[in-house]
C-alpha positions as CSV (number, residue, x, y, z in Angstrom):
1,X,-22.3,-23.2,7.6
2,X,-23.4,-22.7,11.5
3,X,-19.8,-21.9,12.4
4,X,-18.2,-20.1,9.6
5,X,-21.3,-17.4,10.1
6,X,-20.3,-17.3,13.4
7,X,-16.5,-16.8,13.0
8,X,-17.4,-14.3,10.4
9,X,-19.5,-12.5,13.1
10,X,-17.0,-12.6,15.3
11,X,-13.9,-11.3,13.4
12,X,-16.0,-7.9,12.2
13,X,-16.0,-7.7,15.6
14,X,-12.8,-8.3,16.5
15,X,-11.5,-5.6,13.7
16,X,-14.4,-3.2,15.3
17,X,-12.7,-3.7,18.7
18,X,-9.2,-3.0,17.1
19,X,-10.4,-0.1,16.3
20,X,-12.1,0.8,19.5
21,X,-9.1,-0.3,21.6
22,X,-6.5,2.4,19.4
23,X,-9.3,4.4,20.4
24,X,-9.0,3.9,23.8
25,X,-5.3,3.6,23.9
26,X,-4.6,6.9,22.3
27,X,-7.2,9.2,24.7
28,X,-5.1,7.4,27.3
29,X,-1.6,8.1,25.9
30,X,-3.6,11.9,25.0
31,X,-4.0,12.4,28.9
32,X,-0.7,11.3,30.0
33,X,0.7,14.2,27.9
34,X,1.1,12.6,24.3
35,X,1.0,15.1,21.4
36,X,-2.7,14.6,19.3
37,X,-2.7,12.8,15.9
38,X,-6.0,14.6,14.6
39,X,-5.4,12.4,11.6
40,X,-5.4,9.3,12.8
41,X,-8.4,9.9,15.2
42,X,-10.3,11.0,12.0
43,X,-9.7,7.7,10.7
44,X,-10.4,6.6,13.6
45,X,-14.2,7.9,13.5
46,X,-14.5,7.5,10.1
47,X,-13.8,4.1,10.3
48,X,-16.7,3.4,12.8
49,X,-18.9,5.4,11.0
50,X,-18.0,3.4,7.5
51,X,-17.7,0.0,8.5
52,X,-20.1,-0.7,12.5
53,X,-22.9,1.8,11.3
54,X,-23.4,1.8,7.5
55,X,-22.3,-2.3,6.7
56,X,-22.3,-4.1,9.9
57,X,-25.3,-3.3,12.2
58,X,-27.8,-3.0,9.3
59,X,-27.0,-6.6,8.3
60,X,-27.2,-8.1,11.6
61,X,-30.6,-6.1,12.1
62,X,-31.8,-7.3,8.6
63,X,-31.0,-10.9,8.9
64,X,-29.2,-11.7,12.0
65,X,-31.9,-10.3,14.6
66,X,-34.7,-11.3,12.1
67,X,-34.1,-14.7,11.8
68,X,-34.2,-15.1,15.3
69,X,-36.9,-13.4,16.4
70,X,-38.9,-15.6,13.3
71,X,-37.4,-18.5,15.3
72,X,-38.3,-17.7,19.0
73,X,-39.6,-15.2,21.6
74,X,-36.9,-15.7,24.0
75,X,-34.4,-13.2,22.7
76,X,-37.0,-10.1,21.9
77,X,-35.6,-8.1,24.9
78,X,-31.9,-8.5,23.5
79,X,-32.5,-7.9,20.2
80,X,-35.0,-4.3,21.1
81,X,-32.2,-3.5,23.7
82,X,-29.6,-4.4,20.4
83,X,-31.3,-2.8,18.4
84,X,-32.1,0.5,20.4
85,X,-27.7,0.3,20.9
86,X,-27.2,0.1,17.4
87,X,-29.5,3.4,16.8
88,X,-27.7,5.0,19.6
89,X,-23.8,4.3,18.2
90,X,-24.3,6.7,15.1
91,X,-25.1,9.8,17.0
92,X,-22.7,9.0,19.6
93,X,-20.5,9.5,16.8
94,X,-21.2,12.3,15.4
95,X,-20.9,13.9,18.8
96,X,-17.5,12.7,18.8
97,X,-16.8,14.3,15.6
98,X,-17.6,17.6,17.1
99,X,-16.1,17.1,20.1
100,X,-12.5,16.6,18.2
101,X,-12.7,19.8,15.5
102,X,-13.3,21.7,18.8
103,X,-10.3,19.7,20.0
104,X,-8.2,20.3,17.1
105,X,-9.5,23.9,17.2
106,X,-8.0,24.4,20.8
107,X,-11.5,25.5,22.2
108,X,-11.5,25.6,25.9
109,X,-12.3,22.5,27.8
110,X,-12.7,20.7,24.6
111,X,-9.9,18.5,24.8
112,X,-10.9,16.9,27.6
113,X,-15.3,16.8,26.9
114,X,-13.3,14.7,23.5
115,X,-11.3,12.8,26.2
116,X,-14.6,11.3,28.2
117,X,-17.0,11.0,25.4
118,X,-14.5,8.8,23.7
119,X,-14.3,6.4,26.7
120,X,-17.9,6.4,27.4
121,X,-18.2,5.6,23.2
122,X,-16.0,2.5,23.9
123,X,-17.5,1.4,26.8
124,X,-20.5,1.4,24.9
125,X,-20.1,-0.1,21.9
126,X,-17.5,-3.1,23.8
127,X,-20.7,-3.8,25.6
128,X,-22.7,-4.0,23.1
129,X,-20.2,-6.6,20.7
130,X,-20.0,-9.1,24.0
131,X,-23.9,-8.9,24.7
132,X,-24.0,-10.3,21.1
133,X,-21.3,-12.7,21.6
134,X,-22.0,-13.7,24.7
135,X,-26.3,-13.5,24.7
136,X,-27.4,-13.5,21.2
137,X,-25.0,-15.8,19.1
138,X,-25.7,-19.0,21.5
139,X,-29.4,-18.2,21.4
140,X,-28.7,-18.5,18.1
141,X,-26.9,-21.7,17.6
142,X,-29.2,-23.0,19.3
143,X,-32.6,-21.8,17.1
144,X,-31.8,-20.9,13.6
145,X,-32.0,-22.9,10.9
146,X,-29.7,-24.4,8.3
147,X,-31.7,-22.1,5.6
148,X,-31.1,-18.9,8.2
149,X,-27.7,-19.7,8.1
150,X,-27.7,-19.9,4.5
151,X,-29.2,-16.0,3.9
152,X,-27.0,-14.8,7.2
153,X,-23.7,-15.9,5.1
154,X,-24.4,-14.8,1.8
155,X,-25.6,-11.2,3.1
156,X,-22.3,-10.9,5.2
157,X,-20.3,-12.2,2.8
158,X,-21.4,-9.1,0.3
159,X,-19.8,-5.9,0.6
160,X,-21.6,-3.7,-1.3
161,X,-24.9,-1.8,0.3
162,X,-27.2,-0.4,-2.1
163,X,-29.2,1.3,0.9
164,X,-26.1,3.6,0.9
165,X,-25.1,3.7,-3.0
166,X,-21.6,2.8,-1.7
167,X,-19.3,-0.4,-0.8
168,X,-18.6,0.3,3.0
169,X,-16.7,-3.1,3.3
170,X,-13.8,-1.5,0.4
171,X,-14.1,2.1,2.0
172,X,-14.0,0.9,5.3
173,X,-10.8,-1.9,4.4
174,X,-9.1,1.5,3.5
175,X,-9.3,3.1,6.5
176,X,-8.7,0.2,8.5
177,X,-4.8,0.4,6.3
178,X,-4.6,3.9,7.5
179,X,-5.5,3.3,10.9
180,X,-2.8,0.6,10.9
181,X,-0.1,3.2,9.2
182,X,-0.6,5.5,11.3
183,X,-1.3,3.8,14.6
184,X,2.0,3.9,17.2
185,X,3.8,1.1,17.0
186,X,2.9,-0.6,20.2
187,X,-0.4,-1.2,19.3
188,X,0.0,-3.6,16.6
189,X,-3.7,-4.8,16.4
190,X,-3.0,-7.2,13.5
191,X,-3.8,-7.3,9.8
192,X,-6.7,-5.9,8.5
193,X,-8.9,-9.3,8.5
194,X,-8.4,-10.7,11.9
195,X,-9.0,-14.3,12.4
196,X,-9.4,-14.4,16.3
197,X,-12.4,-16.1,17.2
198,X,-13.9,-13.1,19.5
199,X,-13.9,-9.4,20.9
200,X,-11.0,-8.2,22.5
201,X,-12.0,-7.4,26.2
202,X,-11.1,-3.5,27.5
């Protein structure tokens, strides 16, 4: 049980790094001259909104970061500092969302404001994923429980989130299609449920 909760961890963060590397690739591709897709960095933000902030960091606050810190002492910084990320992410993203309407609205200096918030958003948040791959899940390996692991599973196993009135894991498998139809070719991030075994590093 131990194991698959981890590998379950671990590719929601592998599609969340997907995501953030398209991210990434496309400012990049943006600054070298490329021509916008407006659409597909919606999706893009949508996505991150639907899927890391409304489905996948409330369950690893609820029962991820709680069972551990019913367990031991010795990961309370981490999980405050994780915690205190996971609060930060959503407006982050909401600032991005601004930042590209002024984009797509050809406001001066926007273009470029969208340009370094969107780096400093992936830095960010590819931090964060390896501080809980690298900090947190061996912590808690080694702690937790066989009935932890048992409540961890079956609440990320569930996709709906009454606490939202919606099912971010459907809404947010739908963007993750359109992100892949519309991505450039070369990115080719793989199909929508990854089964790599970590976060892809920037």
């Amino acid at each position: 049980m131990k194991a698959e909760v981890i590998q379950i961890i671990k590719d929601e963060h592998l599609a969340i790094s997907a995501v953030l590397y398209t991210l990434r690739y496309l400012v990049r591709e943006m600054r070298a001259g490329a021509t916008p897709d407006f659409t597909l960095l919606k999706a893009i933000l949508d996505y991150i909104v639907s899927y890391p902030d409304r489905w996948h960091h409330p369950k690893e606050d609820e029962y991820l970061f709680a069972a551990v810190k019913r367990r031991t002492h010795e990961a309370d910084a981490l999980i405050a500092r994780l915690e205190r990320e996971h609060k930060l992410g959503y407006p982050m993203i909401e600032h991005l969302k601004e930042k590209l309407v002024a984009f797509r609205n050809g406001d001066e200096g926007a273009a470029e404001a969208f340009f370094e918030l969107a780096e400093r958003y992936v830095g960010f948040e590819w931090a964060h994923l390896h501080a809980e791959e690298d900090l947190l899940l061996p912590l808690a390996e080694r702690v937790l429980k066989a009935e932890d692991w048992t409540t961890i599973e079956a609440a990320f196993r569930t996709h709906d989130n009454p606490l939202f009135g919606i099912k971010p894991g459907e809404e947010a498998q739908a963007l993750y299609q359109t992100i892949l139809r519309l991505a450039p070719a070369p990115i080719g991030f793989g199909p929508a449920t990854p089964s790599s075994s970590s976060a892809s590093r920037p």
